[in-house]
ZAMAR-109008 format. One record per residue (C-alpha): residue number from 1; residue in three letters; x, z, y. Coordinates in steps of 0.5 Angstrom, whole numbers, plus 2048, in hexadecimal, padded with zeros to 3 digits. Layout:
BEGIN
+-----+------+-----+-----+-----+
! pos ! code !  c1 !  c3 !  c2 !
+-----+------+-----+-----+-----+
! NUM !  ALA !   X !   Z !   Y !
...
+-----+------+-----+-----+-----+
! end
This chain:
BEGIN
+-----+------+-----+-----+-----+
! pos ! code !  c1 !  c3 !  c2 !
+-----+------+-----+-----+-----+
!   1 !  UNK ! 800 ! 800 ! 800 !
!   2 !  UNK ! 803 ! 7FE ! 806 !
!   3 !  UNK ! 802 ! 804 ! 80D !
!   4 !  UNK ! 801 ! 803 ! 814 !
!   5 !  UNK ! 803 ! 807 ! 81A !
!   6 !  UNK ! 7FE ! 807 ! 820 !
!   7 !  UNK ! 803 ! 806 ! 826 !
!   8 !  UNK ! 801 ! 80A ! 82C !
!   9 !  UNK ! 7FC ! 807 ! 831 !
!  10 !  UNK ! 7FE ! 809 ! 838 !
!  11 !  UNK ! 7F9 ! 80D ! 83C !
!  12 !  UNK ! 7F6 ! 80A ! 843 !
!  13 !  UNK ! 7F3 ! 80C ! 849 !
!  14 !  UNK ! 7EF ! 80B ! 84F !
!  15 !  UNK ! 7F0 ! 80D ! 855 !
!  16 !  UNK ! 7EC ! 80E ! 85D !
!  17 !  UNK ! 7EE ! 812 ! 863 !
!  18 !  UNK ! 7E8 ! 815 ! 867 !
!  19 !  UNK ! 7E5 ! 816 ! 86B !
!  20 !  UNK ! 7E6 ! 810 ! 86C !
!  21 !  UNK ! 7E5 ! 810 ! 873 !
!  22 !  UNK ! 7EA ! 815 ! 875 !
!  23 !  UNK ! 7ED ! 818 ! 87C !
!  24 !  UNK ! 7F4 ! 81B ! 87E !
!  25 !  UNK ! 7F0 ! 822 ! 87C !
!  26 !  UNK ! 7ED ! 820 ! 876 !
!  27 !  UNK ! 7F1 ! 823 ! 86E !
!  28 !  UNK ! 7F1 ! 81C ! 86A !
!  29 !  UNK ! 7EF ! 81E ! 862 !
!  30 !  UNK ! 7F2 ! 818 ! 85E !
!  31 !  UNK ! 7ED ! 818 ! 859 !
!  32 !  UNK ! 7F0 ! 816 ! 851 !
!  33 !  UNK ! 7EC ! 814 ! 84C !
!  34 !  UNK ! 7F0 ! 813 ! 845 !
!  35 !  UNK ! 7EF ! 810 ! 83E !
!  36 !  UNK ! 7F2 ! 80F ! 837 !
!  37 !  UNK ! 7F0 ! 80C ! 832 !
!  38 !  UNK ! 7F5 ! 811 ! 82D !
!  39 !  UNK ! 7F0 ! 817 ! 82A !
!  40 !  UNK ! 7F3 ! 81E ! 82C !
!  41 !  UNK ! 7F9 ! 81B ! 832 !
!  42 !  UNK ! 7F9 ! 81F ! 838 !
!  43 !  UNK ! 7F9 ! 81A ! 83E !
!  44 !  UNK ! 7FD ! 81E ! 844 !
!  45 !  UNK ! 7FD ! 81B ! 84A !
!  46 !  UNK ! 803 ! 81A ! 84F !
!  47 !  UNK ! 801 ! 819 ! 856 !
!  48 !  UNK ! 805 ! 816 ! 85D !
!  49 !  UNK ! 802 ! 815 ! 864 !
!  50 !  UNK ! 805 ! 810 ! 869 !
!  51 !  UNK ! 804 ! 810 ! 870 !
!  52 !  UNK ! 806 ! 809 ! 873 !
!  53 !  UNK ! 80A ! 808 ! 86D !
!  54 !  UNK ! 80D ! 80E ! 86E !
!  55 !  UNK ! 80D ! 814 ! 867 !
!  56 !  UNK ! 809 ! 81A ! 86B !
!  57 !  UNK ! 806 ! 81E ! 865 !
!  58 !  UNK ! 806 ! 81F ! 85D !
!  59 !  UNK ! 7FF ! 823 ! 85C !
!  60 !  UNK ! 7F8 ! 820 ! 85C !
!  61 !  UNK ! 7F7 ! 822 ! 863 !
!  62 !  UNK ! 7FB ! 821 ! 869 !
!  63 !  UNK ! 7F8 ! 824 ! 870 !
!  64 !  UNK ! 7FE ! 822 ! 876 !
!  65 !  UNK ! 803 ! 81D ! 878 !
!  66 !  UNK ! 7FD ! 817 ! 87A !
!  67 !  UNK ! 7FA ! 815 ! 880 !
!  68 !  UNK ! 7F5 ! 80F ! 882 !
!  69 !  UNK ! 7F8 ! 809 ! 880 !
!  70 !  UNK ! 7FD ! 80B ! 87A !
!  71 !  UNK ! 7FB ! 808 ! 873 !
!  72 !  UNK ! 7FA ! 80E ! 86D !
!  73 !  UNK ! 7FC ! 80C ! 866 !
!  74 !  UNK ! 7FB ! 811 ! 861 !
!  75 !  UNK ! 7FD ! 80D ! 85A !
!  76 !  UNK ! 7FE ! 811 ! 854 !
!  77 !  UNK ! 801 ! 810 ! 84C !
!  78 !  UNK ! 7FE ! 813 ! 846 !
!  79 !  UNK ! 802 ! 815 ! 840 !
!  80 !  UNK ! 800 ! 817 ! 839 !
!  81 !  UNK ! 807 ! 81A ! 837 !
!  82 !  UNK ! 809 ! 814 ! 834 !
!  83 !  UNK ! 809 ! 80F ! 839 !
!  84 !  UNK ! 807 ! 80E ! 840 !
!  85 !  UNK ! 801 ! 809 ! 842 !
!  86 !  UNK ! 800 ! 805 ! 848 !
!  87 !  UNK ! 800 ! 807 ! 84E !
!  88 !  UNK ! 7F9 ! 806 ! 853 !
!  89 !  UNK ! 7F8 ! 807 ! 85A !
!  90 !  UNK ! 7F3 ! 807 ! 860 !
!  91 !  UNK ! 7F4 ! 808 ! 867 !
!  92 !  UNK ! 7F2 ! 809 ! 86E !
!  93 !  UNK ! 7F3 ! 809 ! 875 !
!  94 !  UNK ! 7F2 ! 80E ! 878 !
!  95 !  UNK ! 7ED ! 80E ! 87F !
!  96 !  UNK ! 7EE ! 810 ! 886 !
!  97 !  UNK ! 7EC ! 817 ! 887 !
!  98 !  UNK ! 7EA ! 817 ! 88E !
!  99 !  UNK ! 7EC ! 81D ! 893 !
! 100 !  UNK ! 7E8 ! 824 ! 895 !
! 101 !  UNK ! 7E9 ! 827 ! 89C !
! 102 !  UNK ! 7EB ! 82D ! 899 !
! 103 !  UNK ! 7ED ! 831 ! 8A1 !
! 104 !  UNK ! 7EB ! 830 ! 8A8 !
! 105 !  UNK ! 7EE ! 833 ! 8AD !
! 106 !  UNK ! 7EB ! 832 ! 8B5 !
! 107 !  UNK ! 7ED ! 835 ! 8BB !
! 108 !  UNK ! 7EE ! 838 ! 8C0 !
! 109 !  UNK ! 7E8 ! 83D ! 8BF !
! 110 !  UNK ! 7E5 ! 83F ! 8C3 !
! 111 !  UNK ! 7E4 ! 837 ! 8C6 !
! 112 !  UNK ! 7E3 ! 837 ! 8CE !
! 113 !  UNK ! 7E0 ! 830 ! 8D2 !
! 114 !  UNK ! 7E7 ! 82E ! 8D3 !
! 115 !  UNK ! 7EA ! 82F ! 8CC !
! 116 !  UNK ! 7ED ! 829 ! 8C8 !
! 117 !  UNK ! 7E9 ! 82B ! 8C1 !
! 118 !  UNK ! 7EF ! 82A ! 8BC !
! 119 !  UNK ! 7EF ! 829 ! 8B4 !
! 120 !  UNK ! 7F3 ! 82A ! 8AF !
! 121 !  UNK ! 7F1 ! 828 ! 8A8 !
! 122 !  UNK ! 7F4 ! 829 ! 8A0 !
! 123 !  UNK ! 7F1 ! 824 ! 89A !
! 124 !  UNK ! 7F2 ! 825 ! 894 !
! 125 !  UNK ! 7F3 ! 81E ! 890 !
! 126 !  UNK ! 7F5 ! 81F ! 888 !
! 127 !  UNK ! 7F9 ! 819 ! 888 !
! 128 !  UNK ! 7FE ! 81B ! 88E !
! 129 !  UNK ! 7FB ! 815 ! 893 !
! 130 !  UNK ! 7FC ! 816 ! 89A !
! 131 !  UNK ! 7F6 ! 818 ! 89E !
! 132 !  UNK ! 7F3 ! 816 ! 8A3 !
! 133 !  UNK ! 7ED ! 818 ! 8A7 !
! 134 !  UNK ! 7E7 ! 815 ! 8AB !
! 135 !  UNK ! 7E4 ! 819 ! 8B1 !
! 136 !  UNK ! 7DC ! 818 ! 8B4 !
! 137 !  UNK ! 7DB ! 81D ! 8B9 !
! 138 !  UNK ! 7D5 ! 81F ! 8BC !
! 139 !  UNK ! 7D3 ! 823 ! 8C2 !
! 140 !  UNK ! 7CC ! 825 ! 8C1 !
! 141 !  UNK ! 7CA ! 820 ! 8BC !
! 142 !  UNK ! 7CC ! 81A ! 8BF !
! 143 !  UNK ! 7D3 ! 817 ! 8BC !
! 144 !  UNK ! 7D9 ! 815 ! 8C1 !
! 145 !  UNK ! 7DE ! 810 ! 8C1 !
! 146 !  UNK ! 7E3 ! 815 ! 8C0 !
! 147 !  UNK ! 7E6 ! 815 ! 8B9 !
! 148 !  UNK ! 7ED ! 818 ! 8B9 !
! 149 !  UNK ! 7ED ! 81F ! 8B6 !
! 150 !  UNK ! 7EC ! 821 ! 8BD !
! 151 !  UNK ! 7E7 ! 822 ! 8C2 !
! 152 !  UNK ! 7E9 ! 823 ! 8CA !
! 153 !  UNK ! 7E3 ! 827 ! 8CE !
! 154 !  UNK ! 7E4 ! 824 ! 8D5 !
! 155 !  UNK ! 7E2 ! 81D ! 8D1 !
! 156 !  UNK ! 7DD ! 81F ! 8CC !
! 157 !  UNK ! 7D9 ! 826 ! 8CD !
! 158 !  UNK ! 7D8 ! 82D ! 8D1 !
! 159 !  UNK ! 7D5 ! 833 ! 8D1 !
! 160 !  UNK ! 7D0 ! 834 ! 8CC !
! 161 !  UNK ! 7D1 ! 82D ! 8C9 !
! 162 !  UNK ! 7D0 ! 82E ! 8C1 !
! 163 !  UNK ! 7D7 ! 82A ! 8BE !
! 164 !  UNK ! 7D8 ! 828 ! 8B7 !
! 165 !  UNK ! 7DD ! 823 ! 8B3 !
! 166 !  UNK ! 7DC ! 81F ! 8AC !
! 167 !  UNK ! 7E2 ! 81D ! 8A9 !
! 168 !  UNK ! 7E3 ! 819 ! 8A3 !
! 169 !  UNK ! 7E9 ! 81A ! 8A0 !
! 170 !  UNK ! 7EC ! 812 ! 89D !
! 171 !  UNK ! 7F2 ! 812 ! 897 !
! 172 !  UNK ! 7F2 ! 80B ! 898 !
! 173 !  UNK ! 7EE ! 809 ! 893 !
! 174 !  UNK ! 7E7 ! 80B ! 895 !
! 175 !  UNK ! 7E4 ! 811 ! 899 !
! 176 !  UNK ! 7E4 ! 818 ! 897 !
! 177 !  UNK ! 7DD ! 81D ! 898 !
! 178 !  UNK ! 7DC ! 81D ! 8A0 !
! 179 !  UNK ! 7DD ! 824 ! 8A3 !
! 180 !  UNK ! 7D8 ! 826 ! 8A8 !
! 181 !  UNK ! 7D9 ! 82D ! 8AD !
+-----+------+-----+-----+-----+
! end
């Protein structure tokens, strides 16, 4: 009688980055789904994250050194202790993150007629992008044309005048939330 060897079948593996819509604040899980055909093998699974071709990780999430615009690839290869299977991948690139004002500071206060209203903003941008900000203000409800980050008392208001200021701050890429006083 003649006897055959079952050789082994290498494990397989797919793979999907999610969300698949992500930001600069976002964790990446590289989802890893494996399979062998041999009964009883362990599949472990050895991952690798790039960021722009660049190696950034090797566990299933990874959580910083991205911003908008970088491309992501978590690729993984399965083994089953006897020979490592092919290798799968999936990428994304990941999305602008728009900035938030996060402080604001107004001065002098308290404001006279003649005061020069000054502004000084900080926006916070996940993706390190430089900000630039947008001013409508108004004096009693009725926008003026200035729209510097401030506002001089001799052209635009008097005593008892109600001032306030919209900003919108910009990364370049599209508009943050718009802060109102």
């Amino acid at each position: 009688s003649n006897s055959v060897t079952i050789s082994n079948t290498a494990p397989s593996v797919i793979v999907s980055v999610s969300p698949s819509s992500a930001t600069a604040s976002d964790t990446l899980t590289c989802g890893a789904t494996s399979s062998d055909s041999d009964a009883g093998d362990a599949v472990t699974l050895s991952y690798e994250w790039t960021v722009n071709d660049e190696v950034t990780g090797t566990s299933d999430t990874l959580s910083d050194g991205f911003v908008g615009g970088d491309t992501v690839t978590c690729t993984v290869i399965p083994d089953d202790g006897t020979e490592a299977g092919t290798e799968d991948s999936d990428s994304i690139v990941i999305e602008n993150s728009l900035p938030v004002i996060v402080a604001l500071e107004l001065s002098p206060d308290p404001i006279y007629t003649n005061d020069i209203v000054s502004l000084v903003v900080l926006a916070d941008d996940d993706d390190d992008d430089t900000v630039t900000y947008e001013y409508a203000w108004y004096v009693n409800e009725v926008r003026q044309v200035a729209t510097e980050a401030s506002l001089d008392g001799t052209a635009y208001f008097d005593r008892g005048d109600l001032i306030r200021v919209d900003i919108t701050p910009n990364d370049g890429t599209g508009d943050g939330s718009d802060w109102q006083s």
